[in-house]
C-alpha positions as CSV (number, residue, x, y, z in Angstrom):
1,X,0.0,0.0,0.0
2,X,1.5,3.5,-1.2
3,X,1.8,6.1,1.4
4,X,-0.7,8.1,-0.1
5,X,-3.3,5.1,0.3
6,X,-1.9,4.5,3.9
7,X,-2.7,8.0,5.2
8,X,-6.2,8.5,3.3
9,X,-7.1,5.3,4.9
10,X,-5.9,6.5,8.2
11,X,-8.1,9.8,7.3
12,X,-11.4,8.1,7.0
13,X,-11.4,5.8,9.8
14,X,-11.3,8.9,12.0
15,X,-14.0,10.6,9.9
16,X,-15.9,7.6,10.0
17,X,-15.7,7.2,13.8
18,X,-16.7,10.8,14.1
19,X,-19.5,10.4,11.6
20,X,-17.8,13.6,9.1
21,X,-20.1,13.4,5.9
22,X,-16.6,14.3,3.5
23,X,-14.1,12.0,3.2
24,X,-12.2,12.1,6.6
25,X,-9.8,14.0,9.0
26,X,-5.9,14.6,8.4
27,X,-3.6,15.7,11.0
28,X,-1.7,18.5,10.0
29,X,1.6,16.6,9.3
30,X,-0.7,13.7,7.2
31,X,-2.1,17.3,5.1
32,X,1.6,18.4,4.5
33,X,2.3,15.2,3.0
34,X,-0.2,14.6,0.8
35,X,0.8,18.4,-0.5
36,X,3.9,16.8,-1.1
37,X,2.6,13.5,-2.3
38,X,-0.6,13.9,-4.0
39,X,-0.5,15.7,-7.8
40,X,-3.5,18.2,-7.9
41,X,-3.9,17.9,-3.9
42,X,-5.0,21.5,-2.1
43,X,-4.9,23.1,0.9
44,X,-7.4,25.4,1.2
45,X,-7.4,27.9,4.3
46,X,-10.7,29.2,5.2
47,X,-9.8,31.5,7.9
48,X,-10.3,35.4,7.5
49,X,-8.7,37.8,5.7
50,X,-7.2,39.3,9.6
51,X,-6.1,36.1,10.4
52,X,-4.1,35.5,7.1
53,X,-2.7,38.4,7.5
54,X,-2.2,39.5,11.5
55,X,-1.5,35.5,12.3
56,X,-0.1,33.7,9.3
57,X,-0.5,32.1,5.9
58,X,0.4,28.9,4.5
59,X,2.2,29.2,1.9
60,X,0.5,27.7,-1.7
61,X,-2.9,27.6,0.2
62,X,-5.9,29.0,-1.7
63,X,-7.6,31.9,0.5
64,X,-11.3,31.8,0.4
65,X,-13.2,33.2,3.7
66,X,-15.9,30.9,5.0
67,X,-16.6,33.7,7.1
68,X,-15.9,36.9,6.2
69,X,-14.1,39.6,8.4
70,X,-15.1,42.1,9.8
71,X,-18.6,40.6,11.5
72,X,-18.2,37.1,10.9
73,X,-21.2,36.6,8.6
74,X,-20.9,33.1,6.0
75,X,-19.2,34.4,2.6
76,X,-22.1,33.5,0.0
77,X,-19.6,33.5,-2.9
78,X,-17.3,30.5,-0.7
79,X,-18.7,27.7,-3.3
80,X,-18.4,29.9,-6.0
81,X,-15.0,31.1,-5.2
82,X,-13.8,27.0,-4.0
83,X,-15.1,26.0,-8.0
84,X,-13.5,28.9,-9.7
85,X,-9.9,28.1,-8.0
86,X,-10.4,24.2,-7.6
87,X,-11.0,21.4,-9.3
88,X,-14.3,19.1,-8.1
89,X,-11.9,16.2,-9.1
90,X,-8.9,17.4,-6.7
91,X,-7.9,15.9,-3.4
92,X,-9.4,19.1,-1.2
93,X,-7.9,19.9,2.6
94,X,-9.4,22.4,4.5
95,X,-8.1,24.4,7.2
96,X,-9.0,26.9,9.4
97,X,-7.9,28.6,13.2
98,X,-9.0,25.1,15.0
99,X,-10.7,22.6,13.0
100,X,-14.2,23.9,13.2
101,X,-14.9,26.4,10.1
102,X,-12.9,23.8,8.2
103,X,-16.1,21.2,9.1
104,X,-18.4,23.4,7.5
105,X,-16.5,23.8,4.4
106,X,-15.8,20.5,3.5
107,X,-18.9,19.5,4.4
108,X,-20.4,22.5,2.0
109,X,-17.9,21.4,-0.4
110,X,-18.9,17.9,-0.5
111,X,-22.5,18.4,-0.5
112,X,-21.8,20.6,-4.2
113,X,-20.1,17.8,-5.3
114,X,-16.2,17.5,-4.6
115,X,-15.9,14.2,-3.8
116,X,-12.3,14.3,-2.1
117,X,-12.8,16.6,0.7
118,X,-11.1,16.3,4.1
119,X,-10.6,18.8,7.1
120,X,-7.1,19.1,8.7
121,X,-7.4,18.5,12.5
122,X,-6.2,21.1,14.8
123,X,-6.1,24.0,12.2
124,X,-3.6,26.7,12.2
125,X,-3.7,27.5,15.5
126,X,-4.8,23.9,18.1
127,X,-6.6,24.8,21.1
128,X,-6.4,26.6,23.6
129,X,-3.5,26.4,26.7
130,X,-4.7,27.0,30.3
131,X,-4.0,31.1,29.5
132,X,-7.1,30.9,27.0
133,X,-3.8,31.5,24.3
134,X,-3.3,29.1,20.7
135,X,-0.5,28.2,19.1
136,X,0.9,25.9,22.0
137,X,-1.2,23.0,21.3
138,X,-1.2,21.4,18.2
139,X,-2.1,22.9,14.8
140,X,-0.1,23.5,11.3
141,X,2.3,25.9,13.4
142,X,2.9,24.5,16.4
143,X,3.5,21.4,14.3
144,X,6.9,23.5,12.2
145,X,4.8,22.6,9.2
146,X,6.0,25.4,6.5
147,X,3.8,29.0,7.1
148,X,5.0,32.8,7.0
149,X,3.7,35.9,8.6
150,X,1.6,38.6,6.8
């Protein structure tokens, strides 16, 4: 079994045991590699705009808000912007601050009909330390997975 196979597999048993209607859930090292890995694979970051550019950006990652900033309200052009700058046949990783937005695009994603969605655990961020601060605790950076400011 190719390495590849090995960590999609690995992917959707987790999103099977935690009932994800896309294909399944990558940690963030298991997203980096399939970047690597995968021809045609994407990482697309769903934070805001402020957080791409106050907290970091991965570097090759398509932008596209799934919220948009200022006031938080759902982008309505997110599908539209995902199938003008993706392919519906591409491997699809989505990220966000913590794992959560990054449910509800690949889930949105799926249900429009890209059939290789997956959300990257953790995020960009992880959760919260004791202090209420992220960044210690899992996530892309925390991880030394490639990312620059601004």
């Amino acid at each position: 079994m190719g390495k590849i196979t090995e960590i999609l597999n690995l992917a959707a048993a987790r999103g099977q045991t935690l009932e994800r209607p896309y294909k399944g859930e990558l940690t963030p090292h298991e997203a980096y590699e399939l970047l690597q890995l995968a021809p045609g694979a994407k990482l697309v970051d769903v934070r805001t705009r402020a957080e791409w550019d106050w907290v970091g950006r991965v570097p090759g990652a398509v932008e596209i808000e799934w919220n948009q900033y200022p006031g938080g309200v759902r982008n309505p052009n997110f599908l539209a912007e995902l199938k003008r700058q993706v392919a519906p046949e591409a491997l699809v990783m989505f990220l966000c601050r913590s794992g959560a937005r990054s449910i509800g695009a690949a889930t949105a994603a799926t249900e429009a009909g890209y059939g290789d969605c997956y959300n990257i655990l953790e995020g960009f961020e992880g959760d919260r330390d004791a202090n209420g601060h992220r960044g210690n605790i899992g996530g892309w950076r925390h991880a030394g997975l490639p990312w620059i400011q601004g």
